[in-house]
Structures are given as C-alpha cells and as structure tokens.
N, CA, C, O and CB atoms as a CASP TS submission, in Angstrom:
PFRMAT TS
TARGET T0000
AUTHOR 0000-0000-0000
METHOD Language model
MODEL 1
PARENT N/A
ATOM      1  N   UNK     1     -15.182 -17.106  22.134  1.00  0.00           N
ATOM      2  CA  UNK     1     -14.832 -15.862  21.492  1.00  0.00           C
ATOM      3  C   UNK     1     -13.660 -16.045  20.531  1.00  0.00           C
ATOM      4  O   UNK     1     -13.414 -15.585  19.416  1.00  0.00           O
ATOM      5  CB  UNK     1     -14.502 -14.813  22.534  1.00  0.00           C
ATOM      6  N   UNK     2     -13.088 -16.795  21.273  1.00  0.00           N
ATOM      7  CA  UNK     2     -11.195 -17.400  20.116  1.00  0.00           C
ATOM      8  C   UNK     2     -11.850 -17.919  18.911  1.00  0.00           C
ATOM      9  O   UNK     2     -11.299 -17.751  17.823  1.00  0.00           O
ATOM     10  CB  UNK     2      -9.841 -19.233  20.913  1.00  0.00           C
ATOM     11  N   UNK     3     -12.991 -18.544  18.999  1.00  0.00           N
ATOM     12  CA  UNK     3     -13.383 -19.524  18.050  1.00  0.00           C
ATOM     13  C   UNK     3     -13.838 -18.391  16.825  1.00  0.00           C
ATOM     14  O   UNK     3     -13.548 -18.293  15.632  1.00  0.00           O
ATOM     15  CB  UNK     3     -14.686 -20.665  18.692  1.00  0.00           C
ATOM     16  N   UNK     4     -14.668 -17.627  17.720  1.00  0.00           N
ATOM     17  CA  UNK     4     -15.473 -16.733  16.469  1.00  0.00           C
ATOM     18  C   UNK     4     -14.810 -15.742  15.708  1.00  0.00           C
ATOM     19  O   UNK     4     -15.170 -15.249  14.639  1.00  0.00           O
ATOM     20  CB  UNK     4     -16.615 -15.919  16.980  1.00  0.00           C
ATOM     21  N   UNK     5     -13.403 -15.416  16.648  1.00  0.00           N
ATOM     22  CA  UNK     5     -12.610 -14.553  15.661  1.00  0.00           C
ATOM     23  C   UNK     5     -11.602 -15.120  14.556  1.00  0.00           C
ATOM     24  O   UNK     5     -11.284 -14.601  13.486  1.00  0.00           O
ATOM     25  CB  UNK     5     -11.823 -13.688  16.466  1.00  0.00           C
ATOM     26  N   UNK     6     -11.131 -16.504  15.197  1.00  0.00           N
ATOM     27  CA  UNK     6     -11.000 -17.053  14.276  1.00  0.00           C
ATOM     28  C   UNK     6     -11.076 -17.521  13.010  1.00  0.00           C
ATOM     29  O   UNK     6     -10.216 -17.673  12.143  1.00  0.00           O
ATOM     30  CB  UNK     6     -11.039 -17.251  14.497  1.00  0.00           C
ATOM     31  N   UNK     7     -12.962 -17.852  13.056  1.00  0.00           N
ATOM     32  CA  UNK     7     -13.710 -18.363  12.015  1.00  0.00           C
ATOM     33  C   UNK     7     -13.700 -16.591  10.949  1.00  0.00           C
ATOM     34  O   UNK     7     -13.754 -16.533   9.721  1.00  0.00           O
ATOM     35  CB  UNK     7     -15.533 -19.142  12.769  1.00  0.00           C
ATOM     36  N   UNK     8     -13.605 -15.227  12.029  1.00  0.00           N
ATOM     37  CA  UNK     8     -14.209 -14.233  10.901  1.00  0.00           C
ATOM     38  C   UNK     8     -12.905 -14.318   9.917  1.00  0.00           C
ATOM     39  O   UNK     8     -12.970 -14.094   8.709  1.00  0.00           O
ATOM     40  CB  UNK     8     -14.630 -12.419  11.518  1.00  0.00           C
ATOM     41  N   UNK     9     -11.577 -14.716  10.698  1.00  0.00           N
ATOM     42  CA  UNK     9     -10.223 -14.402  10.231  1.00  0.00           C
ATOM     43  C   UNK     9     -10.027 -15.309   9.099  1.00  0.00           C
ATOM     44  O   UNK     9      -9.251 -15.094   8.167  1.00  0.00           O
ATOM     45  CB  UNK     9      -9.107 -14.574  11.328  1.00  0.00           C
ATOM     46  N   UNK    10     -10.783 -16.340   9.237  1.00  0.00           N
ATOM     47  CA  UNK    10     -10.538 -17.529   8.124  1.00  0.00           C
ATOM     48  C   UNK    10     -11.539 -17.212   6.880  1.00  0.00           C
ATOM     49  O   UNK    10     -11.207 -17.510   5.732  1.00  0.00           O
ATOM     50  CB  UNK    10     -10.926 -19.202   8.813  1.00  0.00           C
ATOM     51  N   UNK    11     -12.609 -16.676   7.134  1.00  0.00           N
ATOM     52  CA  UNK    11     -13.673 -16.122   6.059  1.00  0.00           C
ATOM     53  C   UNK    11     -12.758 -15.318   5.187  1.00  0.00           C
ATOM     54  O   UNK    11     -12.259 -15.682   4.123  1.00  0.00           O
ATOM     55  CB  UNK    11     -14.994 -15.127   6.715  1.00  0.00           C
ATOM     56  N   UNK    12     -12.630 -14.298   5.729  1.00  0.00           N
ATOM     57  CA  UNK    12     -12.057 -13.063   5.221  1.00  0.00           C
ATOM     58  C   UNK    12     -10.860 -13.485   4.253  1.00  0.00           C
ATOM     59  O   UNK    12     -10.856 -13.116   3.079  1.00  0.00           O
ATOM     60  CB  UNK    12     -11.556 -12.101   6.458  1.00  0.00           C
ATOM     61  N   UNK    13      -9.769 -14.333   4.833  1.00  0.00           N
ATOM     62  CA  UNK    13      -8.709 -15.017   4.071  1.00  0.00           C
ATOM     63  C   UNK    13      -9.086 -15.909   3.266  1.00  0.00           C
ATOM     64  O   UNK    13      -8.181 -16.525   2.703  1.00  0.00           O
ATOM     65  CB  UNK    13      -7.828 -15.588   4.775  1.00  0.00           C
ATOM     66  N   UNK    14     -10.219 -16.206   3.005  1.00  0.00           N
ATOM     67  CA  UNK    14     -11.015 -16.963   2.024  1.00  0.00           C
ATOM     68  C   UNK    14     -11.668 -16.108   0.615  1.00  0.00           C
ATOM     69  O   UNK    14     -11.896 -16.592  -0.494  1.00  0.00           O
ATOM     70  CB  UNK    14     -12.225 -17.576   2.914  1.00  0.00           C
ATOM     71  N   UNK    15     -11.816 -15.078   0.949  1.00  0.00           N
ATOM     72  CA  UNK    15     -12.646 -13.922   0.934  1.00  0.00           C
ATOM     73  C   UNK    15     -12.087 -13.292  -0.165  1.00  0.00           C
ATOM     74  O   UNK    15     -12.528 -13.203  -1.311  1.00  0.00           O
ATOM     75  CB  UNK    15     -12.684 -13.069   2.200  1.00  0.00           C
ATOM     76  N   UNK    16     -11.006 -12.840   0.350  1.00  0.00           N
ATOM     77  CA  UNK    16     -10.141 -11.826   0.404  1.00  0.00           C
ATOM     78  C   UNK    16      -9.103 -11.835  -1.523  1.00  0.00           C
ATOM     79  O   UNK    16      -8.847 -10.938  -2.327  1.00  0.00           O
ATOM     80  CB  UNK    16      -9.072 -12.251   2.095  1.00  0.00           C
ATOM     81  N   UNK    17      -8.988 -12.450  -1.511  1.00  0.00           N
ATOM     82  CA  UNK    17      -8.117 -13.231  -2.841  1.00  0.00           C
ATOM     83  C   UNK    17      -9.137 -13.180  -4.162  1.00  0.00           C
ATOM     84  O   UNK    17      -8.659 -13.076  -5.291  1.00  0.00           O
ATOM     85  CB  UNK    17      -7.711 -15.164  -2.445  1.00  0.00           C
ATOM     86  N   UNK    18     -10.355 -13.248  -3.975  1.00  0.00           N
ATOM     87  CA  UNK    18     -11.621 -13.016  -4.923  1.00  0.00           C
ATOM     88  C   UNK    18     -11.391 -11.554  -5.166  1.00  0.00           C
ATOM     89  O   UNK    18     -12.057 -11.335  -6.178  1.00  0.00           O
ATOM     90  CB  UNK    18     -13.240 -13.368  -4.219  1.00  0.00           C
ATOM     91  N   UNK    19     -10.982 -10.752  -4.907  1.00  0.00           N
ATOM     92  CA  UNK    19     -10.884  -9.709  -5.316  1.00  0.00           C
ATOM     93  C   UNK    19      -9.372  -9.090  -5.901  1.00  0.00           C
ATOM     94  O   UNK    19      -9.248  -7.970  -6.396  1.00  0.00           O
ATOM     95  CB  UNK    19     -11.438  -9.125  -4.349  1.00  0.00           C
ATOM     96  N   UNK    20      -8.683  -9.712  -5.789  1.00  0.00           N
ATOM     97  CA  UNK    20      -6.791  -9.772  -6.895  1.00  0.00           C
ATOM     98  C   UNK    20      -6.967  -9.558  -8.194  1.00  0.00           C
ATOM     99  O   UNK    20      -7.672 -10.265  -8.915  1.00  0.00           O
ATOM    100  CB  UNK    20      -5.805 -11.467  -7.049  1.00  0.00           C
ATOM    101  N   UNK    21      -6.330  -8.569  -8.555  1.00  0.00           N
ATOM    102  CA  UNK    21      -6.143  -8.042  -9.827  1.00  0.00           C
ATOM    103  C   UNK    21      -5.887  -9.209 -10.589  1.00  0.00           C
ATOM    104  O   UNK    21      -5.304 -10.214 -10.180  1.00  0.00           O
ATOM    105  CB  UNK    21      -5.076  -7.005  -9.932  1.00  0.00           C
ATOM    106  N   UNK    22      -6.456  -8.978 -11.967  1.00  0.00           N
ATOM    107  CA  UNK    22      -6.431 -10.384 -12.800  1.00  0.00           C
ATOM    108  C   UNK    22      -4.936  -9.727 -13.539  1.00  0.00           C
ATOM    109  O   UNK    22      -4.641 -10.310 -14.583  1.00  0.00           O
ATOM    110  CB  UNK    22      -8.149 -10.823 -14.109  1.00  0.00           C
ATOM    111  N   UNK    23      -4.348  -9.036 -13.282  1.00  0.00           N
ATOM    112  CA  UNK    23      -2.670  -9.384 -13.649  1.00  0.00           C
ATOM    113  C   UNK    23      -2.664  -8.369 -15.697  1.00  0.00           C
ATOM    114  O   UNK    23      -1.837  -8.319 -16.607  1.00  0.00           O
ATOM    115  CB  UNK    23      -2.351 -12.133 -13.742  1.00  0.00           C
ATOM    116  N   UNK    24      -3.902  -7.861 -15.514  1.00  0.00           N
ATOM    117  CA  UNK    24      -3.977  -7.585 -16.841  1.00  0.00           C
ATOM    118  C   UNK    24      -3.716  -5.767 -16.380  1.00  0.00           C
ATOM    119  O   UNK    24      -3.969  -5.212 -15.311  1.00  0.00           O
ATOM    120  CB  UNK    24      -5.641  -8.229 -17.724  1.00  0.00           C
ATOM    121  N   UNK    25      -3.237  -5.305 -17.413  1.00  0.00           N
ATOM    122  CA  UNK    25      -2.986  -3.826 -17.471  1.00  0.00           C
ATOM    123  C   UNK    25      -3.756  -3.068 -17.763  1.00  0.00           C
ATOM    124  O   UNK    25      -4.360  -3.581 -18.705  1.00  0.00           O
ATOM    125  CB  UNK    25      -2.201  -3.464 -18.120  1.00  0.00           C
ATOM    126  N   UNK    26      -4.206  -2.014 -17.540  1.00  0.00           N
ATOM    127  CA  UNK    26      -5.620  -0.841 -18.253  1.00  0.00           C
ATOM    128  C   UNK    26      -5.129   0.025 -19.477  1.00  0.00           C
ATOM    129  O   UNK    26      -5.746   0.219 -20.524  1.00  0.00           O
ATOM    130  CB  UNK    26      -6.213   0.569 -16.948  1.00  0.00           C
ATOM    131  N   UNK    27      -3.944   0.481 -19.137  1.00  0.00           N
ATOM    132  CA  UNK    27      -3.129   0.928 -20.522  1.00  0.00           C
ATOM    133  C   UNK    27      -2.629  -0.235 -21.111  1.00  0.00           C
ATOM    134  O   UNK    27      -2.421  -1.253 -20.450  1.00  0.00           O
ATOM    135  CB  UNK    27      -1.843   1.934 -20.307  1.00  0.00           C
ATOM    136  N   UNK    28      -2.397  -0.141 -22.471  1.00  0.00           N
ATOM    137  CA  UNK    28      -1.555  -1.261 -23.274  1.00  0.00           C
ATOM    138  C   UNK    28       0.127  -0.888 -23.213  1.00  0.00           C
ATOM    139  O   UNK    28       0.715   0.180 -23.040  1.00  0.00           O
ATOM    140  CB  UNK    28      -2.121  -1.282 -25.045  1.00  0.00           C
ATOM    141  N   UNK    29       0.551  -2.133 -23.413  1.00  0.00           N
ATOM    142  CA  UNK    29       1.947  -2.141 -23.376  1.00  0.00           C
ATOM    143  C   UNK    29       3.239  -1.005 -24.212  1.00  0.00           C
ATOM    144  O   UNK    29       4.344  -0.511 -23.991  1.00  0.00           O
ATOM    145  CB  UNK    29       2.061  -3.468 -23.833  1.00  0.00           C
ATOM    146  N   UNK    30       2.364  -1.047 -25.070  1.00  0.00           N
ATOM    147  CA  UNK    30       3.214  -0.274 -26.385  1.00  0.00           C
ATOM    148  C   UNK    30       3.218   1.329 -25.895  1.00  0.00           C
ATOM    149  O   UNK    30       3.978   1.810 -26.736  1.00  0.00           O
ATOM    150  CB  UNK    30       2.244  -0.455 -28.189  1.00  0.00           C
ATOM    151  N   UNK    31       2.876   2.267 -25.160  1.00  0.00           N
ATOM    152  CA  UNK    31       3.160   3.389 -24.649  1.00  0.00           C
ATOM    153  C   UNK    31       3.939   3.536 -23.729  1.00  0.00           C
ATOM    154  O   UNK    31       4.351   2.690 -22.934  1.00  0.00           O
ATOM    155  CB  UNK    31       2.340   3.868 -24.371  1.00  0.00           C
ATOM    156  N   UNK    32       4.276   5.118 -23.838  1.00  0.00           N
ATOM    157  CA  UNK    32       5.148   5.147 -22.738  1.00  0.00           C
ATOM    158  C   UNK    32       4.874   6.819 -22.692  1.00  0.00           C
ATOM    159  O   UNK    32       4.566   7.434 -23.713  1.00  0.00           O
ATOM    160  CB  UNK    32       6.863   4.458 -22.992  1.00  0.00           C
ATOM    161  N   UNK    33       5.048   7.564 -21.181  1.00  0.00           N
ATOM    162  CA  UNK    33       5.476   8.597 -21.010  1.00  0.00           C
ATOM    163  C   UNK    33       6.573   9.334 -20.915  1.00  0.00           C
ATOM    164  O   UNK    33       7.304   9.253 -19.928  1.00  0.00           O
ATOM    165  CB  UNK    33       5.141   8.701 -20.488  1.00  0.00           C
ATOM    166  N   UNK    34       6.846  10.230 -22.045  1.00  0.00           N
ATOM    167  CA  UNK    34       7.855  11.429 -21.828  1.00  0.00           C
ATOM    168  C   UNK    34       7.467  12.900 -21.684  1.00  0.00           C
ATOM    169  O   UNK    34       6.328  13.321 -21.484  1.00  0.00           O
ATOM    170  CB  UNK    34       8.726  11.448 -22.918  1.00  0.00           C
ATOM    171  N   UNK    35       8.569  13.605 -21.815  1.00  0.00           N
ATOM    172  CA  UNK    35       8.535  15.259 -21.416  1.00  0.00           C
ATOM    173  C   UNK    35       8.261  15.969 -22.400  1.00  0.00           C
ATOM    174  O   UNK    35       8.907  15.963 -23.448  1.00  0.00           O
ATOM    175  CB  UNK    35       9.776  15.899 -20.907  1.00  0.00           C
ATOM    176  N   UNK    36       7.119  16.764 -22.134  1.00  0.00           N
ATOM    177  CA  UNK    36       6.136  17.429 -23.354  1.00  0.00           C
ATOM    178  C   UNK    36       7.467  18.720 -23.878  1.00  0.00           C
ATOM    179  O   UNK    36       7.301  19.913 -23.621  1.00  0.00           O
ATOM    180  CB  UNK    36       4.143  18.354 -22.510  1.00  0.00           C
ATOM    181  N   UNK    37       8.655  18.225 -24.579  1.00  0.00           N
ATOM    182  CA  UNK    37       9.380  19.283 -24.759  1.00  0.00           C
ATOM    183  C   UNK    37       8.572  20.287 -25.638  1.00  0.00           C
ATOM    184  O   UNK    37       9.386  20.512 -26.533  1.00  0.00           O
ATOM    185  CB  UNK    37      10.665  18.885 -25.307  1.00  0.00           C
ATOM    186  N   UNK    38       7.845  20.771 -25.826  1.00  0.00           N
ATOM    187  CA  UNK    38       6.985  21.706 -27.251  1.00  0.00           C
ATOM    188  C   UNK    38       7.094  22.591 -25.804  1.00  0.00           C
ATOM    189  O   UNK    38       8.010  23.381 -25.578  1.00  0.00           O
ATOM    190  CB  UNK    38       4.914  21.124 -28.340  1.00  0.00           C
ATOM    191  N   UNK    39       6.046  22.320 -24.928  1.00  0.00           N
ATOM    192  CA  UNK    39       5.551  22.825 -23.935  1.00  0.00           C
ATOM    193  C   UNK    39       6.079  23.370 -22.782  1.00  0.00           C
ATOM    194  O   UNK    39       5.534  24.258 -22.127  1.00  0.00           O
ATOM    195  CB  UNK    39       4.958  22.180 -23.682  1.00  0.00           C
ATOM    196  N   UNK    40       7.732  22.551 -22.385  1.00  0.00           N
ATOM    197  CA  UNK    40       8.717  23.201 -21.634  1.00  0.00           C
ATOM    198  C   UNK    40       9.443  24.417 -22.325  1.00  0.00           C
ATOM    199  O   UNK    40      10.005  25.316 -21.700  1.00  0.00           O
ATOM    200  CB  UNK    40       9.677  22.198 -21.257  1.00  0.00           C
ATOM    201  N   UNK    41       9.360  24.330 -23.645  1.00  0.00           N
ATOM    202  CA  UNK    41      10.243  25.269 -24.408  1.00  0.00           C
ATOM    203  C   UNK    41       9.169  26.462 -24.490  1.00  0.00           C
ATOM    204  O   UNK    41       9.737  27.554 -24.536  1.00  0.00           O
ATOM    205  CB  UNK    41      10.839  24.637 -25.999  1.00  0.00           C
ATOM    206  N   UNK    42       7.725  26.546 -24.520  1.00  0.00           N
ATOM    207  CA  UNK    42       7.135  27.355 -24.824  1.00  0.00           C
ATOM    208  C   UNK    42       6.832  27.940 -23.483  1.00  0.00           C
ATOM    209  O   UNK    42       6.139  28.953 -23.388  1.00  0.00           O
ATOM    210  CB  UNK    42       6.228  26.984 -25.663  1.00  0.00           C
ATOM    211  N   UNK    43       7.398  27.251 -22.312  1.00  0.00           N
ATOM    212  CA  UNK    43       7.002  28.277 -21.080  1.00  0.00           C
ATOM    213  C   UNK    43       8.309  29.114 -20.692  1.00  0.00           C
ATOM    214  O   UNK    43       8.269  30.271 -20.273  1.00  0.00           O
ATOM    215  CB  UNK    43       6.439  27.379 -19.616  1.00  0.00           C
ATOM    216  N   UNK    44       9.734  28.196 -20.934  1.00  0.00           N
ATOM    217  CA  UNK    44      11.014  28.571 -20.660  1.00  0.00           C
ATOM    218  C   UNK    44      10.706  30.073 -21.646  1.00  0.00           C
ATOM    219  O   UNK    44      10.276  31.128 -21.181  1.00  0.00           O
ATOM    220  CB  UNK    44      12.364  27.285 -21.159  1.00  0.00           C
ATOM    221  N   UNK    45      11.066  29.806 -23.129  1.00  0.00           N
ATOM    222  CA  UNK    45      10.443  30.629 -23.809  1.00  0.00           C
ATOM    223  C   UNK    45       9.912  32.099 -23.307  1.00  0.00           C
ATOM    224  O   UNK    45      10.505  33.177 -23.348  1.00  0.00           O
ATOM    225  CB  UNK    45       9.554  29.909 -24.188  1.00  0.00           C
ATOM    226  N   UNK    46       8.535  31.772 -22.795  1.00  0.00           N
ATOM    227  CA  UNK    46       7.779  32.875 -22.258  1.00  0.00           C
ATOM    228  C   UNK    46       8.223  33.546 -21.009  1.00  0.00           C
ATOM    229  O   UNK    46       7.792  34.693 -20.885  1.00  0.00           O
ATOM    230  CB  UNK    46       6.518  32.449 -22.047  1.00  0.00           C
ATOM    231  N   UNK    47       9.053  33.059 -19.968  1.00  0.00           N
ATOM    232  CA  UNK    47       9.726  33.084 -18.878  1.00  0.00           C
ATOM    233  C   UNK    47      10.570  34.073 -19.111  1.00  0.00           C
ATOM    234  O   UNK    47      10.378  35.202 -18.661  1.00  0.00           O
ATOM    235  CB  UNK    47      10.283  31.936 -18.507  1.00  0.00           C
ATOM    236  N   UNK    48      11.590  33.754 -19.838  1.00  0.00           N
ATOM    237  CA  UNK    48      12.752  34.286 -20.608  1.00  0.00           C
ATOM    238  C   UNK    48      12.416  36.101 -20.789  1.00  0.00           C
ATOM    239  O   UNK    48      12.991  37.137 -20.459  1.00  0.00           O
ATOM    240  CB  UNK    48      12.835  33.333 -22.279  1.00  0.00           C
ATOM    241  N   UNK    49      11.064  35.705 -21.555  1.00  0.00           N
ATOM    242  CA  UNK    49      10.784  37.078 -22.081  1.00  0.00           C
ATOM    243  C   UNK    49      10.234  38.337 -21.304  1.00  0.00           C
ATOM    244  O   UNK    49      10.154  39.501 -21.696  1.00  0.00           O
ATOM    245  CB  UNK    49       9.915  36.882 -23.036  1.00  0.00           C
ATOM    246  N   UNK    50       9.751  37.583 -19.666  1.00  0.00           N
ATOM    247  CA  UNK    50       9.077  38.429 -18.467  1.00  0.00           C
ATOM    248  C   UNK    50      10.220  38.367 -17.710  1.00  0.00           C
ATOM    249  O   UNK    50       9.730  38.699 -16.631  1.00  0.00           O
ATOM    250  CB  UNK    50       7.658  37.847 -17.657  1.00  0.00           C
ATOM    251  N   UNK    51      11.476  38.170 -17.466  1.00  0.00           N
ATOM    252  CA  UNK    51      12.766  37.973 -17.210  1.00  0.00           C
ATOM    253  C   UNK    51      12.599  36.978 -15.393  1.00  0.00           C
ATOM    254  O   UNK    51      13.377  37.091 -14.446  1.00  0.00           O
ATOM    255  CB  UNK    51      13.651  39.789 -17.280  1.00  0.00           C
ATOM    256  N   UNK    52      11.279  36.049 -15.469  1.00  0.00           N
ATOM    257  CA  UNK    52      11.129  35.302 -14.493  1.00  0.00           C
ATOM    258  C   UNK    52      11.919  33.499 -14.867  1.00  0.00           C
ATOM    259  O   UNK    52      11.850  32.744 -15.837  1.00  0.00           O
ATOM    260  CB  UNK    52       9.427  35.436 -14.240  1.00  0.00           C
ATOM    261  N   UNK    53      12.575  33.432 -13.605  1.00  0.00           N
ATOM    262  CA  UNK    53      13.554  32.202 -13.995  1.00  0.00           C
ATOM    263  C   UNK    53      12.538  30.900 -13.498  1.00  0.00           C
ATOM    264  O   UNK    53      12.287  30.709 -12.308  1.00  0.00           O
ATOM    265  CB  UNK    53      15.311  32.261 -13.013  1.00  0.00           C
ATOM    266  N   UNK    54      12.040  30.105 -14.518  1.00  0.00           N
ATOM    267  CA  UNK    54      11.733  28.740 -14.370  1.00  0.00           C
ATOM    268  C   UNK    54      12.726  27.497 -13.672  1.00  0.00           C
ATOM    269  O   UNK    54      13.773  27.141 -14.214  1.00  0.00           O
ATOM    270  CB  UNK    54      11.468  28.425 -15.676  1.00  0.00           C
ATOM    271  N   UNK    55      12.190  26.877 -12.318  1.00  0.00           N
ATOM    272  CA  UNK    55      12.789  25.726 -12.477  1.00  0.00           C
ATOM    273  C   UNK    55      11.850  24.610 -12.660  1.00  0.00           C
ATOM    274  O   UNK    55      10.743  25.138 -12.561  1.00  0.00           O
ATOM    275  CB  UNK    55      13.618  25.525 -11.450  1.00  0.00           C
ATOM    276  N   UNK    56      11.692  23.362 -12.871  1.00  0.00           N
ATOM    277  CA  UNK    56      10.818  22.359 -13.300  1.00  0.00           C
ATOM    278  C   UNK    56      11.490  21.558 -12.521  1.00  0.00           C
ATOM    279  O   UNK    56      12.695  21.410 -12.722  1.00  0.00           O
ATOM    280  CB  UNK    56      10.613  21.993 -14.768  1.00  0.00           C
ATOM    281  N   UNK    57      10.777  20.822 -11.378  1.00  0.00           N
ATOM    282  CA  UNK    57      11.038  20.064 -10.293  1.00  0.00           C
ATOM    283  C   UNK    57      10.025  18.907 -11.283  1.00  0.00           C
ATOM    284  O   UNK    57      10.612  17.909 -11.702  1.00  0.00           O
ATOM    285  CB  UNK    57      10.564  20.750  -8.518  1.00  0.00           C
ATOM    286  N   UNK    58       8.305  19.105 -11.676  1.00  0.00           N
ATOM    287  CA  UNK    58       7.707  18.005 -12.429  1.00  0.00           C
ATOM    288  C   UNK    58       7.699  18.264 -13.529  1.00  0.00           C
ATOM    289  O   UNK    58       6.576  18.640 -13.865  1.00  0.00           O
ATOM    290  CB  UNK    58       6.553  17.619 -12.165  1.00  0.00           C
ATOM    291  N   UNK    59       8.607  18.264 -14.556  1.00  0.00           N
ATOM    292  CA  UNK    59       8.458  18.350 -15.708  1.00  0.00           C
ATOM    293  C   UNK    59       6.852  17.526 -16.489  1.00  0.00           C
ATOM    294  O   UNK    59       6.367  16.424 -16.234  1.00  0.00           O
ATOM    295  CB  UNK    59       9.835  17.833 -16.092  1.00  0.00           C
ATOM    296  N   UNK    60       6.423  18.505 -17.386  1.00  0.00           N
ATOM    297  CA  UNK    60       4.918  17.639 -17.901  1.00  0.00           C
ATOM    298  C   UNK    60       5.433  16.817 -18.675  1.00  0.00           C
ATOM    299  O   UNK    60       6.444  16.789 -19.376  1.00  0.00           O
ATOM    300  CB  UNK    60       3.641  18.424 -18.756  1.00  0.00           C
ATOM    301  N   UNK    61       4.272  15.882 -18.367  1.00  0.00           N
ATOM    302  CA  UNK    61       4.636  14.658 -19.785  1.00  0.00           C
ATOM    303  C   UNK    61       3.302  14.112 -20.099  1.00  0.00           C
ATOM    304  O   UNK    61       2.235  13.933 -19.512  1.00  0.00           O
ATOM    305  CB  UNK    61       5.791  13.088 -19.352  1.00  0.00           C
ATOM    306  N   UNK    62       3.863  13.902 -21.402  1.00  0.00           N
ATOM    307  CA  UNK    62       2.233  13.157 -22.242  1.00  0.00           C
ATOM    308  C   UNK    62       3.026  11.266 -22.798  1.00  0.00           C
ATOM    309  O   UNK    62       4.167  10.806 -22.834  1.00  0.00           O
ATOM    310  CB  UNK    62       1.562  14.674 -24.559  1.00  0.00           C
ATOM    311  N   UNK    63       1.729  10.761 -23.106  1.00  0.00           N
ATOM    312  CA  UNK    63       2.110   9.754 -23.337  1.00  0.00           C
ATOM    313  C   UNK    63       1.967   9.281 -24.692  1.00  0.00           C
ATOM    314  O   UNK    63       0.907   9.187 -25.311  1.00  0.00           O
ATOM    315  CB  UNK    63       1.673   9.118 -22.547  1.00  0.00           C
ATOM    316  N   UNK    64       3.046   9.011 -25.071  1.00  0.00           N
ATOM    317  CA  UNK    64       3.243   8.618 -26.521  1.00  0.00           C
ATOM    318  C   UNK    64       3.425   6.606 -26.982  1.00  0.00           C
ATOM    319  O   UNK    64       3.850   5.575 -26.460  1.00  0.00           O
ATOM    320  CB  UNK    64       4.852   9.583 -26.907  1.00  0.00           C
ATOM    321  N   UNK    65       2.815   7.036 -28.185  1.00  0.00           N
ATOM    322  CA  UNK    65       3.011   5.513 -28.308  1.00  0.00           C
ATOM    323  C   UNK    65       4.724   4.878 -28.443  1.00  0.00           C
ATOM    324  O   UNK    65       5.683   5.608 -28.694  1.00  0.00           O
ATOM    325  CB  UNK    65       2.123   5.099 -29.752  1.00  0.00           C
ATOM    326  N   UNK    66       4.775   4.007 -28.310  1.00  0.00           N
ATOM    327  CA  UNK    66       6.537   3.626 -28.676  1.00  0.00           C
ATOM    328  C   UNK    66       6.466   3.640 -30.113  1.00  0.00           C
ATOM    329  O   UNK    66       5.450   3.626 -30.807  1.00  0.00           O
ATOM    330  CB  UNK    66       7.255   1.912 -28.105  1.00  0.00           C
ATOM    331  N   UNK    67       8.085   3.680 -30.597  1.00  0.00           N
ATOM    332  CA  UNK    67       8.147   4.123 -31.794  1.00  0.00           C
ATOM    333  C   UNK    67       7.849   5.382 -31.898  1.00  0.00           C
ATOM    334  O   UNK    67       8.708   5.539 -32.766  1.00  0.00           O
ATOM    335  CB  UNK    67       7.494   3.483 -32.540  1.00  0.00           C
ATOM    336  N   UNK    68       7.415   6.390 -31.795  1.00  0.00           N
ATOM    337  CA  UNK    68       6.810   7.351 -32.196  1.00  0.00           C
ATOM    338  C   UNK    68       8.318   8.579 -32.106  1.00  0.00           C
ATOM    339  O   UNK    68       9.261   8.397 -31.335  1.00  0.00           O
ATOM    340  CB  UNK    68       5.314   7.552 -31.194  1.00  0.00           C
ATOM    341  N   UNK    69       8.218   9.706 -33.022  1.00  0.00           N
ATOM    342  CA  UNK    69       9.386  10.109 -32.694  1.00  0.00           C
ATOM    343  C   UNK    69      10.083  10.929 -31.752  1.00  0.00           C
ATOM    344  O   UNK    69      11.229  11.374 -31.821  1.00  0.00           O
ATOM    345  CB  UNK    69       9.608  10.402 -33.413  1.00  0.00           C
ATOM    346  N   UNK    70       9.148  11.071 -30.792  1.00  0.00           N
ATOM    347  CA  UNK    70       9.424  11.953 -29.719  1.00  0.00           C
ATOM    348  C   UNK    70       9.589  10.609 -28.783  1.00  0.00           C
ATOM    349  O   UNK    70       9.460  10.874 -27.588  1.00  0.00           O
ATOM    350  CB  UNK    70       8.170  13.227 -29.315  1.00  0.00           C
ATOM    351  N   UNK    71       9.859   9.155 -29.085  1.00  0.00           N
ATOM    352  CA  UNK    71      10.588   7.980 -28.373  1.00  0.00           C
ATOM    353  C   UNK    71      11.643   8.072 -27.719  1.00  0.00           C
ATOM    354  O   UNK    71      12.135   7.072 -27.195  1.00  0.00           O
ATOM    355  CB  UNK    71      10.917   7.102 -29.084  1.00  0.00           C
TER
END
C-alpha cells in the first residue's frame, strides 16, 4: 500500500509542473490602472445635489495605457 501511494505521489509530482504558467502576462506591460476621476466627480457631484454624503471605500478604476495623461 506504501508502495502504491507513493508511486501516485511521484506521478503527480511529475505531473504536476506540466501545467506552470509559462511566466508570460495576458495584459501587456505598458498599462496600468487608475481612478476613473470623470466618474468620482460626476457621482460626488450628483450626491452633493440630493444632499446624500458619498464615501468611496473602492474607488472605480479603468485602465489606461502608460504615458497617457490621466498617468
């Protein structure tokens, strides 16, 4: 029985490594996420005007390329 759990334990650790991320990214490097300020200002904004107080614990964010001027 030692033997056979062994052998499944050694498969598997054989196995197992065939499936490791090849180290490559799905997004490209050159982006990045920040805070959709248009969109915080247009709810603060609207808030303001129903006299309900916003707090933003997750501020939204979109993702912009670098460089770009909202960088």
């Amino acid at each position: 029985m030692k033997r056979l759990l062994f052998c499944a334990a050694a498969v598997c650790l054989l196995v197992l490594p065939g499936c490791a991320s090849t180290g490559e990214s799905r997004f490209s490097n050159d982006a990045k996420f920040v805070v959709d300020q248009e969109y915080v200002d247009a709810v603060n904004s609207a808030s303001r005007k129903m006299g309900v107080r916003v707090t933003w614990v997750n501020p939204p964010t979109i993702r912009v390329e670098k460089g770009d001027i909202r960088d």
